[in-house]
C-alpha positions in Angstrom: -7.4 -40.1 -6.2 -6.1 -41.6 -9.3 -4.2 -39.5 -12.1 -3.4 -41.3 -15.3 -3.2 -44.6 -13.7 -1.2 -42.9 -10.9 -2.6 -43.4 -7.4 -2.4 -40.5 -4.6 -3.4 -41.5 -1.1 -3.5 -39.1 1.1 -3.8 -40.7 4.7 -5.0 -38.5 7.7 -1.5 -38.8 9.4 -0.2 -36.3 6.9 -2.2 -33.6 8.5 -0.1 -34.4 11.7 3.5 -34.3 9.8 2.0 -31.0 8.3 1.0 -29.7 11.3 4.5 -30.5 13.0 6.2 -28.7 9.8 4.0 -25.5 10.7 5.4 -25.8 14.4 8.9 -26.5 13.1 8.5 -23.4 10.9 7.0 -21.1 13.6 9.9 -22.3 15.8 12.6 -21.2 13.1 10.9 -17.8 12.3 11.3 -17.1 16.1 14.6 -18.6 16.2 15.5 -16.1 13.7 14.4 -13.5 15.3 11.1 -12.9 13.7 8.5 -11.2 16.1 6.0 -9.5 13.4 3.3 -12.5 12.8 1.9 -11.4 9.1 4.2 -9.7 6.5 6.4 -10.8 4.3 9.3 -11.4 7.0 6.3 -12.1 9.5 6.1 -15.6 11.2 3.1 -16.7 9.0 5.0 -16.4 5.7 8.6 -17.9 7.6 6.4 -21.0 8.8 4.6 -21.3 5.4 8.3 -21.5 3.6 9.4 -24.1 5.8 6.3 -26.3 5.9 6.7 -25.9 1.3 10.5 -26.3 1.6 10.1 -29.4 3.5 7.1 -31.0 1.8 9.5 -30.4 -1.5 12.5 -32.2 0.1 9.9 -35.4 1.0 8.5 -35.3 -2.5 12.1 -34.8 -4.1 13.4 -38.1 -2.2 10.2 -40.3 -3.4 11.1 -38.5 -6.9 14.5 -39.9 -6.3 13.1 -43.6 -6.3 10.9 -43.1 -9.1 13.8 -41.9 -11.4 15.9 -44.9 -10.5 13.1 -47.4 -10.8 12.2 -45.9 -14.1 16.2 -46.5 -15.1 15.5 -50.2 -14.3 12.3 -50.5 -15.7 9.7 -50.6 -12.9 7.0 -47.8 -13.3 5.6 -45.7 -10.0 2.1 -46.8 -9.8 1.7 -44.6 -6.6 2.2 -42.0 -3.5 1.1 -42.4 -0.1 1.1 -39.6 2.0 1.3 -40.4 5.7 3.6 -39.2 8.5 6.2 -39.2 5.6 5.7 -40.3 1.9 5.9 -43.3 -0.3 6.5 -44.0 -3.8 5.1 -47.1 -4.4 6.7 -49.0 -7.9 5.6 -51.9 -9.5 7.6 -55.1 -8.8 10.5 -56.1 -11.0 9.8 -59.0 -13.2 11.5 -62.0 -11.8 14.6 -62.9 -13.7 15.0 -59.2 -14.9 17.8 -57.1 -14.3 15.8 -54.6 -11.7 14.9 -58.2 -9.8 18.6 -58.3 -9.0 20.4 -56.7 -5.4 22.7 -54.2 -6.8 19.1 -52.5 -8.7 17.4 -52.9 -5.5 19.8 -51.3 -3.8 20.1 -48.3 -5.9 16.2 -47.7 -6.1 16.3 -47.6 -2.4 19.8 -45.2 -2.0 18.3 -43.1 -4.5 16.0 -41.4 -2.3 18.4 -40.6 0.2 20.6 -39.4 -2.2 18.0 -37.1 -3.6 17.8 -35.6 0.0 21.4 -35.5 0.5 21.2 -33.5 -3.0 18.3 -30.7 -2.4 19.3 -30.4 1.2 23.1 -29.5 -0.1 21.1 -27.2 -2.4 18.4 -25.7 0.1 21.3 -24.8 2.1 23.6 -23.2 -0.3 20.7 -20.6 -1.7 20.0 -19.9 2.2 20.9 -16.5 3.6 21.2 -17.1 7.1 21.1 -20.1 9.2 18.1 -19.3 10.7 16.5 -18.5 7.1 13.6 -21.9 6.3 16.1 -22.4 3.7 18.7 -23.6 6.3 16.2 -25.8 8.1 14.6 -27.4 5.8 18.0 -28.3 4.2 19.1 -29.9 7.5 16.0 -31.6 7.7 16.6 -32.8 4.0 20.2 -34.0 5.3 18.8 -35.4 8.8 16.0 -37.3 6.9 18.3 -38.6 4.0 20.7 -40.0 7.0 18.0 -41.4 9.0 16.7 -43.1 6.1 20.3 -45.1 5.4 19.8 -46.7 8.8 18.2 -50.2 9.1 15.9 -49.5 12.0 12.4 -49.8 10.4 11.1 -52.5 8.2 10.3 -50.2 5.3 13.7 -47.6 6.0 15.8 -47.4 2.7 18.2 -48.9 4.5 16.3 -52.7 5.8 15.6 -52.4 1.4 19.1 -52.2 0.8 20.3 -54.8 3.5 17.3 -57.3 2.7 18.2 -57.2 -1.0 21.9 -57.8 -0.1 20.6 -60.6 2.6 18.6 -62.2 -0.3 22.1 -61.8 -3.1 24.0 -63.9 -0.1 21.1 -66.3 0.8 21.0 -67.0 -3.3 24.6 -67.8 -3.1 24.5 -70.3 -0.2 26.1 -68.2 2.4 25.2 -65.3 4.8 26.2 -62.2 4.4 29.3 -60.6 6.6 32.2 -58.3 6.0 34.3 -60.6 4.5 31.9 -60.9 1.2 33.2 -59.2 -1.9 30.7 -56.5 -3.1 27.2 -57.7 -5.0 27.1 -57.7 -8.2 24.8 -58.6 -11.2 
């Protein structure tokens, strides 16, 4: 689906991640001691506040991106949704100052930063730490954290260490402690 030259793809492997948000929301409604299934306090509307609260926090970290690639430049031409989301941004123009490490880097921190930033806030408006509030903001925290690590080829964290790879491979050396940090 395309909205003002913005492309949404919605791949079926979001209906798993949503489907494992309901189950992570029944399982803090009953962790909080919710027995009723309908109501306003029931285990419908408890799961239903997770599964929004976390959905937000995903889309709040690809927001995170966008905003930083927008600062260098680089519009968001589009966002997958898959067992996770996406923001995809167009490429920096070679020579530009978003084609540089240190931009690279911040496009890619960004996100995690944003989750850092509305799990902090997710769980300062919670009431109790059993509340979806609480959860999700952990789940914000867990998610901006896992992100930082270098495990996956498309984790924030491979972006930042393959732009800082590619600032030490430009200066004829590899990358190790002892380099100063990268700068434009």
């Amino acid at each position: 689906m395309d909205v003002m030259r913005f492309r949404v793809e919605v791949r079926r492997s979001w209906l798993g991640l949503m489907a494992a948000y309901a189950v992570a929301g029944i399982l803090t409604a009953t962790a909080g001691g919710h027995v009723v299934v309908a109501g306003r306090d029931g285990i419908i509307a408890t799961a239903a506040a997770f599964t929004v609260l976390a959905v937000t926090a995903a889309l709040f970290h690809e927001l995170g991106h966008a905003l930083v690639g927008v600062a260098f430049g680089r519009r968001p031409v589009g966002l997958v949704l898959k067992a996770g989301a996406a923001v995809r941004i167009e490429e920096a123009p070679p020579g530009s100052r978003a084609a540089t490490a240190p931009a690279e880097s911040l496009v890619a921190l960004s996100g995690p930063l944003a989750s850092g930033l509305i799990g902090l806030a997710y769980l300062g408006v919670s009431t109790s730490s059993a509340s979806p509030f609480a959860w999700a903001g952990l789940l914000a925290l867990f998610d901006g954290l896992a992100n930082l690590l270098p495990i996956a080829a498309s984790s924030d964290g491979s972006r930042i260490l393959h732009a800082l790879r590619h600032q030490a491979w430009r200066r004829g050396r590899p990358l190790d402690a002892a380099d100063p940090p990268v700068s434009a």
